[in-house]
DOGU-156331 format. One record per residue (C-alpha): residue in one letter; chain; residue number from 1; z, y, x negated. Coordinates in nm, 4 decimals. Each point is the difference from the previous one (the first is absolute). Example, Ala and Ser with C-alpha at 12.3 -4.5 7.8 and 13.67 -1.06 7.14 Angstrom:
2
TIVEX r c   k        Z        Y        X
TIVEX A A   1   0.7800  -0.4500  -1.2300
TIVEX S A   2  -0.0660   0.3440  -0.1370
This chain:
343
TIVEX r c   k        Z        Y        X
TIVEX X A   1   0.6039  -1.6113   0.9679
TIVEX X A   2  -0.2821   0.0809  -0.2843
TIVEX X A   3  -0.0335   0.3479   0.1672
TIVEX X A   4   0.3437   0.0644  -0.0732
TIVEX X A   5  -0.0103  -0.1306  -0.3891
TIVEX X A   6  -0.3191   0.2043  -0.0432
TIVEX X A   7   0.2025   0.3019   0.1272
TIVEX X A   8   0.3094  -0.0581  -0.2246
TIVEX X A   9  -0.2590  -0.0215  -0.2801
TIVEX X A  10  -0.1353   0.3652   0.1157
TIVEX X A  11   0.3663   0.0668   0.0575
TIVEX X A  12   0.0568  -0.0375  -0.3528
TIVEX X A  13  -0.3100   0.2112  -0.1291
TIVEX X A  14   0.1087   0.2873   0.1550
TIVEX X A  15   0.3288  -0.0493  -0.1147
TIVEX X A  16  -0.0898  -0.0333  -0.3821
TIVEX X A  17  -0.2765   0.3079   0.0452
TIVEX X A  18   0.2604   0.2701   0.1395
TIVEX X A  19   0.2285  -0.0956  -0.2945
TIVEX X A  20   0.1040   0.3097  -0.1629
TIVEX X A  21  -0.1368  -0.1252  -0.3623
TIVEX X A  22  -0.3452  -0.0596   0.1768
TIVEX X A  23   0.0264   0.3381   0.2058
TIVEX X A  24   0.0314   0.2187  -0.3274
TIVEX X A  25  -0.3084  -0.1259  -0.1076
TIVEX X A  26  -0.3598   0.0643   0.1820
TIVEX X A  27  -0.1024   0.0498   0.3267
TIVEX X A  28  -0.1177  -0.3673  -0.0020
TIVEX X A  29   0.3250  -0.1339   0.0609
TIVEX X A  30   0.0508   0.1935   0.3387
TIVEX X A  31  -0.3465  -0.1214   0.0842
TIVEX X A  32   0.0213  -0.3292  -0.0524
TIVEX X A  33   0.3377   0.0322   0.2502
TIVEX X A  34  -0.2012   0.1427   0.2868
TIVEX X A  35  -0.2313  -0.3037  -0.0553
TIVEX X A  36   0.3185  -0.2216   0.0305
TIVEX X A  37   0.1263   0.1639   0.2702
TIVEX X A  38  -0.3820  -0.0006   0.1799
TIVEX X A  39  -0.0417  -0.3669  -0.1007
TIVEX X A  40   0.3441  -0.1084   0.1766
TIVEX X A  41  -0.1306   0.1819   0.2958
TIVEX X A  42  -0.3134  -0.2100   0.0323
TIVEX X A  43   0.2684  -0.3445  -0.0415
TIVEX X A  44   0.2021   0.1439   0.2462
TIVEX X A  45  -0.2516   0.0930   0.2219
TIVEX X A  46  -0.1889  -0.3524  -0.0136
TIVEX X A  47   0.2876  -0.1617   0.1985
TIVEX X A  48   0.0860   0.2645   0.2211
TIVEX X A  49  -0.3805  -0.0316   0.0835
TIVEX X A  50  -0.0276  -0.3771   0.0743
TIVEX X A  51   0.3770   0.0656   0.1439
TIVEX X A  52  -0.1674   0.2482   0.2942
TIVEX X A  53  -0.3371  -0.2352   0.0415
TIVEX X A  54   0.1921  -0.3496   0.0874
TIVEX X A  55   0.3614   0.1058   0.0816
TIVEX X A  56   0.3285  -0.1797  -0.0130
TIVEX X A  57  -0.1431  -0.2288   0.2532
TIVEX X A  58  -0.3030  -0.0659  -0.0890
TIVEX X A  59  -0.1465   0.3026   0.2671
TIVEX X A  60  -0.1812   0.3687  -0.1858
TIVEX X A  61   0.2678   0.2418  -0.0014
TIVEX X A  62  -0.2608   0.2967   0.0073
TIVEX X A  63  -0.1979  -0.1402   0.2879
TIVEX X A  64   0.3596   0.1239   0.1811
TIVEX X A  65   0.0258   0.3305  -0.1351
TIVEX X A  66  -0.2547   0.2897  -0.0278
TIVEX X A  67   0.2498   0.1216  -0.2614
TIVEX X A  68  -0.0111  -0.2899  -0.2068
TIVEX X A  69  -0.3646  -0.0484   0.0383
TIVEX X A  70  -0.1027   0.3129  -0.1389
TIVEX X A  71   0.2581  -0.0272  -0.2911
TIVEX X A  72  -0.1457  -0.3544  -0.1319
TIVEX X A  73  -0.3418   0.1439   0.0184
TIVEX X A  74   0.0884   0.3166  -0.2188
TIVEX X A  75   0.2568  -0.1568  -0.2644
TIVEX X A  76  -0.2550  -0.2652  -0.0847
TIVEX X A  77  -0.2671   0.2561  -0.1617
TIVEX X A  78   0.2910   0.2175  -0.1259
TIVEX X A  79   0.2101  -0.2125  -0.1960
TIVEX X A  80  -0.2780  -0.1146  -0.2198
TIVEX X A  81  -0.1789   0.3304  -0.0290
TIVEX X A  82   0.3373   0.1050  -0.1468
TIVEX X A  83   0.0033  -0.2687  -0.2558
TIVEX X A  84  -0.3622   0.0530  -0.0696
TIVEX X A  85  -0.0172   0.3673  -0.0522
TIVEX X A  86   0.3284  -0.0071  -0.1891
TIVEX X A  87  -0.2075  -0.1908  -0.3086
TIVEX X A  88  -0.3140   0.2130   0.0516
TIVEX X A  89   0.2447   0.2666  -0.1004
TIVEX X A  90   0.1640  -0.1801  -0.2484
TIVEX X A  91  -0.3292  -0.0273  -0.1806
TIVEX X A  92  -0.0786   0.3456   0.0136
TIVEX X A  93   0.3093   0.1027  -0.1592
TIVEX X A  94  -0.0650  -0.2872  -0.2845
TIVEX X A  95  -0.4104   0.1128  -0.0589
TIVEX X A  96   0.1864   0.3697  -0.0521
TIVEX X A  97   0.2151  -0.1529  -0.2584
TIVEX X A  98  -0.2734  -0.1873  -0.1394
TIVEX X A  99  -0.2500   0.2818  -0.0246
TIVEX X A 100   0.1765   0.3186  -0.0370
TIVEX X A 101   0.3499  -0.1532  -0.1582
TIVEX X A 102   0.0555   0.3808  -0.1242
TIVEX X A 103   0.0543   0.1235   0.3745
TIVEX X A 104   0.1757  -0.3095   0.1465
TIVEX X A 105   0.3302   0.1444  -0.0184
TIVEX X A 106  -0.0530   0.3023   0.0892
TIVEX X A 107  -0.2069  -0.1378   0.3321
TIVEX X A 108   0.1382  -0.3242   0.0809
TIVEX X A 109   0.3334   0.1653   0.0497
TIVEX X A 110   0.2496  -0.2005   0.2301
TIVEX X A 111  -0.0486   0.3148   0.2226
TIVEX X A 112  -0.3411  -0.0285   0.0257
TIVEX X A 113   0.0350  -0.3959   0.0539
TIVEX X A 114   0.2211   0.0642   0.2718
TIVEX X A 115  -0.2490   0.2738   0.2234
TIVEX X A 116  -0.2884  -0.2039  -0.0449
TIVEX X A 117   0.1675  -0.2949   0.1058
TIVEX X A 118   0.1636   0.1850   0.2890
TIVEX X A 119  -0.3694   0.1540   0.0699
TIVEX X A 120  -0.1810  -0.3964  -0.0447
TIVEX X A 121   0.2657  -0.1684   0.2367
TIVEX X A 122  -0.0662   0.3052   0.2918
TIVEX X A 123  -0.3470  -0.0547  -0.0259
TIVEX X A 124   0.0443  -0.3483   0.0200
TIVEX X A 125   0.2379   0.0267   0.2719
TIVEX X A 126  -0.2409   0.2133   0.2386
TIVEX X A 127  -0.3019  -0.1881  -0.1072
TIVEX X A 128   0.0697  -0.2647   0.2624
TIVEX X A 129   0.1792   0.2004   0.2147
TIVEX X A 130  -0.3164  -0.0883   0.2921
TIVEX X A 131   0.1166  -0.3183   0.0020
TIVEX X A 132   0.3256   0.0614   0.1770
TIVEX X A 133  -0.2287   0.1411   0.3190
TIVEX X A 134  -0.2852  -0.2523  -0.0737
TIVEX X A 135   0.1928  -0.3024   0.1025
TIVEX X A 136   0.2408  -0.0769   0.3361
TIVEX X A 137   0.0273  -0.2672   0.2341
TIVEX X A 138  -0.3083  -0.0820   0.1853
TIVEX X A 139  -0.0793  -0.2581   0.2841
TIVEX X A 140  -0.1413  -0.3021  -0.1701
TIVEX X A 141  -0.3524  -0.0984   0.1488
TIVEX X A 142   0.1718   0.1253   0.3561
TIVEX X A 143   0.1770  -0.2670   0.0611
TIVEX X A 144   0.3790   0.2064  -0.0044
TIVEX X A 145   0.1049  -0.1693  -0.3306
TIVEX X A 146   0.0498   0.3086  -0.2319
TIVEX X A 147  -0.1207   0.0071  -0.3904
TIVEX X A 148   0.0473   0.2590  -0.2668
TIVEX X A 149  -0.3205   0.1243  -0.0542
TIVEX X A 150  -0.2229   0.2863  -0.0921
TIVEX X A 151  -0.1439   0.2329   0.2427
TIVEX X A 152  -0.3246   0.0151   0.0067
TIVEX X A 153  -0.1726   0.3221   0.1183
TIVEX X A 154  -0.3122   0.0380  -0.2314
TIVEX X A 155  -0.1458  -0.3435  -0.0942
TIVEX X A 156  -0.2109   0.1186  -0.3087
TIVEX X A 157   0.3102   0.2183  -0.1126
TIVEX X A 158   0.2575  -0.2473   0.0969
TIVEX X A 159  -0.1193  -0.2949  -0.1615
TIVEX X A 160  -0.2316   0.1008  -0.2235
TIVEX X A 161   0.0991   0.3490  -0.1653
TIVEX X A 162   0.3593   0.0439   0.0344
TIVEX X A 163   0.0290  -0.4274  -0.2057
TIVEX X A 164  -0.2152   0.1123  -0.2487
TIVEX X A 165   0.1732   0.3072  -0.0820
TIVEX X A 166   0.3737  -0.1647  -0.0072
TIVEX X A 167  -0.1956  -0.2881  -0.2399
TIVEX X A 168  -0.1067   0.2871  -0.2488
TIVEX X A 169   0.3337   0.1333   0.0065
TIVEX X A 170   0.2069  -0.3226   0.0108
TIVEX X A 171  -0.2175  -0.2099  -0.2352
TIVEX X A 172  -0.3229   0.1350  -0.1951
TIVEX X A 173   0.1304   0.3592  -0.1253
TIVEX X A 174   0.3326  -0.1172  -0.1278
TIVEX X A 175  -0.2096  -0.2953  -0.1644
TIVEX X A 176  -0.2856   0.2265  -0.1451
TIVEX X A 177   0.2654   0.2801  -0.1144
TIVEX X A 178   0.1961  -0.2403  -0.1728
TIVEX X A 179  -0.2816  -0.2421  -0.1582
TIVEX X A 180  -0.1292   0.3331  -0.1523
TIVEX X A 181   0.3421   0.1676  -0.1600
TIVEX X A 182   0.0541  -0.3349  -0.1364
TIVEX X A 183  -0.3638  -0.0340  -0.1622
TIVEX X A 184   0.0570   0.3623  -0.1415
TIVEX X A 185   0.3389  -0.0789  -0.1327
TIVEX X A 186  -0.1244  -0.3359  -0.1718
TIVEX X A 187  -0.2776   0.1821  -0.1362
TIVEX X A 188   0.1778   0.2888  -0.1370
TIVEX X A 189   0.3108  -0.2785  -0.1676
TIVEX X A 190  -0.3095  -0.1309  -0.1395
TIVEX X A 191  -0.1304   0.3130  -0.1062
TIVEX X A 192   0.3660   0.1258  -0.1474
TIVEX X A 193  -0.0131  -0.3568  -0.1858
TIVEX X A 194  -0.3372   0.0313  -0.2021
TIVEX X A 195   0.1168   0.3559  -0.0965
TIVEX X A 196   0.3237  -0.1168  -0.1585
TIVEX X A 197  -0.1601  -0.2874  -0.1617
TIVEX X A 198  -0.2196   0.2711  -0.1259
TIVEX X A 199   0.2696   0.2090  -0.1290
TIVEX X A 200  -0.1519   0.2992   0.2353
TIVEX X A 201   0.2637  -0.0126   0.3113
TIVEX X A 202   0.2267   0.3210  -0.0104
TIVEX X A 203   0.2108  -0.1657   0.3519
TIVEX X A 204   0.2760  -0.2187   0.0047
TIVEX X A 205   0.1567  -0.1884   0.2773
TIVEX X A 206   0.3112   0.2041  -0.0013
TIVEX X A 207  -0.2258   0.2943   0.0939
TIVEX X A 208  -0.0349  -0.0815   0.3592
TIVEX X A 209   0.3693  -0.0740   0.0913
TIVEX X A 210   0.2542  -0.3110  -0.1442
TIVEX X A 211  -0.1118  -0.3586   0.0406
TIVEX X A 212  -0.3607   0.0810   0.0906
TIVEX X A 213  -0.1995  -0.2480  -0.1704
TIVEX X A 214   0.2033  -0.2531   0.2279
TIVEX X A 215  -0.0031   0.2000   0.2824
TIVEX X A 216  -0.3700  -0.0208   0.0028
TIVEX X A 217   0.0031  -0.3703  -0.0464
TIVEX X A 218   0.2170  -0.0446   0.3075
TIVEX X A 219  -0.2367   0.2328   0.1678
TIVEX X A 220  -0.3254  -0.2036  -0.0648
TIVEX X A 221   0.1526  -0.3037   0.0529
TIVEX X A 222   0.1627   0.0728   0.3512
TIVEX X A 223  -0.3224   0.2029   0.0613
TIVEX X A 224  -0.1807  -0.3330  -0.1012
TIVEX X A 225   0.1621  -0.2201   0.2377
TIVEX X A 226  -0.0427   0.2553   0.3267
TIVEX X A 227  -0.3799  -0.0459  -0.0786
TIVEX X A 228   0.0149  -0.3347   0.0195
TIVEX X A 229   0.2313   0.0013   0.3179
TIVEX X A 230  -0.1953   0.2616   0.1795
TIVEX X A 231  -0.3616  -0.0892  -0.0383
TIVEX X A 232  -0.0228  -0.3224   0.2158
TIVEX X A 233   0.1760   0.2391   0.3279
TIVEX X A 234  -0.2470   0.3025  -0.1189
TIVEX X A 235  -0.2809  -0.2509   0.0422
TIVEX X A 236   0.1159  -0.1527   0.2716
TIVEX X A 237   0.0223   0.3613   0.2254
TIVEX X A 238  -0.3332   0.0624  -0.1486
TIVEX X A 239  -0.1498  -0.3003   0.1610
TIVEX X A 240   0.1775   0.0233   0.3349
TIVEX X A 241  -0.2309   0.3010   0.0763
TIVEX X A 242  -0.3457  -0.2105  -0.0015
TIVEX X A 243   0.1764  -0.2877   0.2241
TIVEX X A 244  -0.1371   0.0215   0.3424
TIVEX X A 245   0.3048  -0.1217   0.0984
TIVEX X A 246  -0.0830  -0.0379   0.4091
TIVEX X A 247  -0.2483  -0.3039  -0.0997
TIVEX X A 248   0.2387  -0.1352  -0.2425
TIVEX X A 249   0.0412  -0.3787   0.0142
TIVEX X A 250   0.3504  -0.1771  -0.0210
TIVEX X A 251  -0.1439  -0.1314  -0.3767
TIVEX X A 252  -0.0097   0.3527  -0.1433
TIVEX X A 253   0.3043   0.1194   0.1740
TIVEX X A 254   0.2095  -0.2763  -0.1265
TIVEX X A 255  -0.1729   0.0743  -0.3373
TIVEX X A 256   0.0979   0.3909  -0.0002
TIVEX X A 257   0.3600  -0.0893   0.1035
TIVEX X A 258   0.0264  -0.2114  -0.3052
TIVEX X A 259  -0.1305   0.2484  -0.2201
TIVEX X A 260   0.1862   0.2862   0.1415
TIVEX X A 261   0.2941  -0.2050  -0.0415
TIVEX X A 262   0.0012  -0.0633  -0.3925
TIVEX X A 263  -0.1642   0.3633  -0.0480
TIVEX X A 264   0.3145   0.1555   0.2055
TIVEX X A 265   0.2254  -0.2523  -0.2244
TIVEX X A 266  -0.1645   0.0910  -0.3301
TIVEX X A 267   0.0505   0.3899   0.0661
TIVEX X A 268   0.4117  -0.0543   0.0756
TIVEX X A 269  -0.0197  -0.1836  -0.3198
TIVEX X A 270  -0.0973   0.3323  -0.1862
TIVEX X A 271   0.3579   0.1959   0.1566
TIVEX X A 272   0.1643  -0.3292  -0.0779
TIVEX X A 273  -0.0711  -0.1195  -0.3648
TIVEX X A 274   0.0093   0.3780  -0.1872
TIVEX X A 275   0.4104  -0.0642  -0.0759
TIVEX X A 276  -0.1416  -0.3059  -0.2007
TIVEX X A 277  -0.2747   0.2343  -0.1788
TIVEX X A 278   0.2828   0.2167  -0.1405
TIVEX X A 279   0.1611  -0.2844  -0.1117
TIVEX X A 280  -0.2844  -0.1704  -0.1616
TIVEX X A 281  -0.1254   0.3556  -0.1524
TIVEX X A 282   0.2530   0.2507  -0.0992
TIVEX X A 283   0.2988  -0.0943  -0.2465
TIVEX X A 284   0.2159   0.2975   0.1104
TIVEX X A 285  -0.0276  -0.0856   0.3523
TIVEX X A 286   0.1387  -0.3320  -0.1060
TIVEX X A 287   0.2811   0.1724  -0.2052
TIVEX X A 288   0.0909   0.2089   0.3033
TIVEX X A 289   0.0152  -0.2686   0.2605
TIVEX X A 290   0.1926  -0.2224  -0.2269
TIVEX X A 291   0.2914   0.2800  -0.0215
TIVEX X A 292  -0.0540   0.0648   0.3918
TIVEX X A 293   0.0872  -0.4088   0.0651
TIVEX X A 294   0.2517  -0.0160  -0.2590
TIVEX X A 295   0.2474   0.3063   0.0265
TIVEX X A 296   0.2886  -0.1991   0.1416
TIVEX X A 297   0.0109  -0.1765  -0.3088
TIVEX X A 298  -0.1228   0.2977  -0.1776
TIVEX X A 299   0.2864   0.1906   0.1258
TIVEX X A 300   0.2713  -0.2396  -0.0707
TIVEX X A 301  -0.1251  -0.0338  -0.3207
TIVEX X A 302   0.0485   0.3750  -0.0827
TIVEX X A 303   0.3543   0.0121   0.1727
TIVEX X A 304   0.1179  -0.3030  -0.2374
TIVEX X A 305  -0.1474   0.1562  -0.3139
TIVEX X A 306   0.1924   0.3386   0.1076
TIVEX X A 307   0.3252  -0.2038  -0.0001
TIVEX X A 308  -0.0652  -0.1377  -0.3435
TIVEX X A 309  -0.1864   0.3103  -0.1824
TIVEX X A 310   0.1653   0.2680   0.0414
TIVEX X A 311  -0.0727   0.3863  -0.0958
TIVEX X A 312   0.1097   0.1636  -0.2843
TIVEX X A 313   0.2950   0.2270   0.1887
TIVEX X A 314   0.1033  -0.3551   0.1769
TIVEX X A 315   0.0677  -0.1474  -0.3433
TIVEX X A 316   0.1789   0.3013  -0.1053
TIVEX X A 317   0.2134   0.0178   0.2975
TIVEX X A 318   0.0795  -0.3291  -0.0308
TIVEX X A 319   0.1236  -0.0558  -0.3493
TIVEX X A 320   0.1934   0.2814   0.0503
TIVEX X A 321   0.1171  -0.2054   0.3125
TIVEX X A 322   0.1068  -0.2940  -0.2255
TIVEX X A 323   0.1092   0.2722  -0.3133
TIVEX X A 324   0.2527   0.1161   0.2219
TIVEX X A 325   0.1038  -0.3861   0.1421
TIVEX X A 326   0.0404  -0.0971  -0.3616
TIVEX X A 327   0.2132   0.3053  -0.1088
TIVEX X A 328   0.2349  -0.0669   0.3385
TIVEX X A 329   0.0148  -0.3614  -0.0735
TIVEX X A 330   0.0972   0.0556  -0.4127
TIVEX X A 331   0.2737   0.3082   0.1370
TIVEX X A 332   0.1307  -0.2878   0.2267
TIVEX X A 333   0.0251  -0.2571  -0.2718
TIVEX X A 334   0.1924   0.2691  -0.2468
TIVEX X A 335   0.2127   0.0689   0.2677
TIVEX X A 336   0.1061  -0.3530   0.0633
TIVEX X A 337   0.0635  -0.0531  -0.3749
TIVEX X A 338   0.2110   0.3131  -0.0274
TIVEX X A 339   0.2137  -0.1178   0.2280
TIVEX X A 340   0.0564  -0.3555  -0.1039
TIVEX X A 341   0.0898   0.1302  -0.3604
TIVEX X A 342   0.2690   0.2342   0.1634
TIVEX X A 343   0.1358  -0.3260   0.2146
């Protein structure tokens, strides 16, 4: 039931950032939409996950289905690398606003936003592509009962090269890009700051597209808050590599479920709370999804002031309306008296 109120909340995000007064602006708004639309992927994906691992009945729906197995194992690293990438790129498009505010237009076109969004989600897309052949149904310990697993085929490439390379991509690049854009964009508002306290800035806000100033503070703090969110499962793929995990006692295993557990929780927590970010941060987005939840009564509102303001040629037209009436109505009267002075 949360799932689905986090998703309305996404729901609404991308509703307020395709508005057309938010899509005439910069290419900010149509990026901050592809991170709604990536973040209600993740929430949808996080049932439809724990939906194929215990089942209607309580039994793994993928440990049926080679299809099904293979499609849990590659939607789990691609949803999130979606969401992730989508706010490395973000970023970018923010540092060029902050540091060459001259050329933002003319780069940061929504154009441009679109093809290197279209290029980021491909890349994405085929970047865990060997997990649909990694994984299938295998025969658990030989005993006929059969698991969704991965196949291994190389031991030191299996389990050793091929985790540490999805754990760079997944977790520490996306982490590292985006801890550095933001650290160059706080230093160069900083930066911007002295100079106009200083009397020496020649750059305005206005320079690098509408709104940007608050833009860029709903950038650092949803930027912020997937730091915070992603560190404990970046750490926690980190240390699964130096676990020798075939002498592992029941303590530690326990111990690592526990951990993976909140760290797993913590990261759907970044897709999940962003909808309250733009709340919290940015007045127009407030403004917008206030007219989005109130155009019934918006629009009935409008239709009743219509009836009782009318336009100029609708006044005209009708006192000429009630002209006429009032002549018909005073010919009628002279009539009547003309005839009762005859009788």
């Amino acid at each position: 039931m949360i799932d689905y109120i986090l998703i309305l909340g996404n729901t609404l995000s991308l509703i307020v950032w395709t508005r057309p007064s938010l899509r005439r602006g910069s290419s900010s708004s149509l990026l901050l939409a592809c991170l709604a639309v990536a973040d209600t992927l993740v929430l949808l994906n996080q049932p439809l996950i724990d939906w194929l691992h215990k089942g209607p009945y309580g039994h793994s729906l993928r440990d049926h289905s080679n299809v099904l197995c293979k499609i849990s194992a590659y939607l789990l690293f691609v949803t999130s690398g979606l969401s992730a990438y989508t706010l490395v790129v973000l970023g970018v498009f923010r540092a060029i606003g902050i540091s060459q505010p001259h050329k933002y237009k003319s780069l940061c076109t929504r154009k441009n936003t679109a093809i290197t969004m279209t290029c980021v989600y491909t890349i994405v897309l085929l970047m865990y592509l060997h997990r649909l052949f990694q994984y299938k149904l295998l025969d658990w310990r030989g005993v006929g009962i059969w698991r969704c697993n991965i196949v291994i085929k190389n031991q030191l490439w299996d389990l050793k090269v091929v985790p540490n390379i999805e754990s760079t991509l997944m977790a520490y690049m996306p982490l590292t890009l985006i801890f550095m854009i933001n650290f160059f964009i706080v230093f160069k508002l900083i930066e911007r700051k002295i100079r106009t306290l200083h009397g020496t800035s020649a750059t305005t806000d206005s320079d690098a597209g509408p709104g940007t100033s608050k833009i860029v503070y709903t950038l650092i703090a949803v930027s912020v808050v997937f730091i915070i969110t992603q560190t404990p499962l970046a750490v926690f793929l980190a240390w699964r590599q130096t676990v020798d995990w075939p002498k592992a006692g029941p303590k530690l295993l326990a111990l690592t479920q526990l951990y993976w557990s909140v760290a797993s929780n913590l990261a759907i927590m970044n897709n999940a709370c962003n909808f309250l970010l733009y709340c919290l941060t940015g007045s127009r987005f407030r403004q917008e999804l206030a007219l989005v939840l109130c155009r019934p009564r918006s629009k009935i509102t409008v239709h009743q002031q219509r009836g009782h303001q009318s336009s100029p040629v609708q006044a005209i037209i009708s006192n000429t309306q009630s002209s006429i009436v009032l002549s018909q109505i005073g010919e009628q009267e002279n009539t009547q008296n003309i005839a009762g002075c005859q009788g």
